[in-house]
C-alpha positions in Angstrom: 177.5 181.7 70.1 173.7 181.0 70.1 172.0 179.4 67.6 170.3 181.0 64.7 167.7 183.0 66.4 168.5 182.9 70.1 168.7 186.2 70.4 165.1 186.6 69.5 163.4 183.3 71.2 165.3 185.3 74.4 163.5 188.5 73.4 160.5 187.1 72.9 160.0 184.8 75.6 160.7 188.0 78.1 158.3 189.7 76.2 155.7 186.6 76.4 155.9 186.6 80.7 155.3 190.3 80.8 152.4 190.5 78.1 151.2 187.3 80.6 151.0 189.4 83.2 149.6 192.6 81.8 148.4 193.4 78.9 145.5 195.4 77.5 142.3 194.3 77.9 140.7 192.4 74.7 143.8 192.0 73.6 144.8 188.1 72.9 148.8 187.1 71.6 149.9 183.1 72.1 152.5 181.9 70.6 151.7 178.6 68.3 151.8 175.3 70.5 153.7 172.5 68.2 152.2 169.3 68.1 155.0 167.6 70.9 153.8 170.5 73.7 156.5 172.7 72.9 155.7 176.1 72.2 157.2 178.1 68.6 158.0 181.7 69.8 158.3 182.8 66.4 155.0 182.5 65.1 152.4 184.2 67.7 148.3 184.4 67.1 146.8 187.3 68.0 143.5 189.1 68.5 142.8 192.7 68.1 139.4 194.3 69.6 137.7 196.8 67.2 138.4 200.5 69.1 135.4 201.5 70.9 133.8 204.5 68.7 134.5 203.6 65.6 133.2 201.0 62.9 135.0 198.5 63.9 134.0 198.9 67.6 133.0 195.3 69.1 135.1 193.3 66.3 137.7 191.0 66.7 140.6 191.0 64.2 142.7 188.1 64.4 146.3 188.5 63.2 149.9 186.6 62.3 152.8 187.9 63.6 155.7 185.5 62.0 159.1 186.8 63.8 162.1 185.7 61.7 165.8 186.2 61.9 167.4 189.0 59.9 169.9 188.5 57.3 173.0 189.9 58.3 175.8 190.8 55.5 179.2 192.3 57.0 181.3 193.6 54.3 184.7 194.7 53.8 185.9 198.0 52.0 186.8 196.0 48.8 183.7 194.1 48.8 184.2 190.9 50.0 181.8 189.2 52.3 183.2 188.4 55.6 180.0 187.0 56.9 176.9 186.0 55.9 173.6 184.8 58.4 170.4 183.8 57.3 167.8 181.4 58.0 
């Protein structure tokens, strides 16, 4: 089984190589480097250009993205919990 989150450090690192090599123009997304070297896929920095023709053309707009496991609650037809994952 892998641990909590896995699944989406897995995700998300696929998605980091492709976005590495394309992605749209003036468009910026790193994850957070810790302070050992090692990089946090779960929390990414990100810049967003201003669309061309429109007030906001030739802004940047930085951004959070915070990825987080979901909380997962299976339950029986009587109610009980059978399992339970959160972070």
């Amino acid at each position: 089984m892998e641990s909590r989150g896995g699944v989406a450090r897995c995700r998300l690192a696929e998605e980091r190589r492709e976005w590495r090599k394309r992605h749209p123009h003036g468009f910026m997304a790193k994850p957070e480097t810790l302070n050992d070297g090692s990089v946090n896929l779960m929390l990414w920095k990100c810049v967003v250009p201003g669309k061309e023709g429109t007030d906001w053309e030739g802004g940047y707009f930085p951004l959070t993205i915070i990825c987080r496991s979901t909380r997962i609650v299976f339950i029986n037809k009587l109610g009980s919990i059978l399992y339970l994952s959160s972070h």
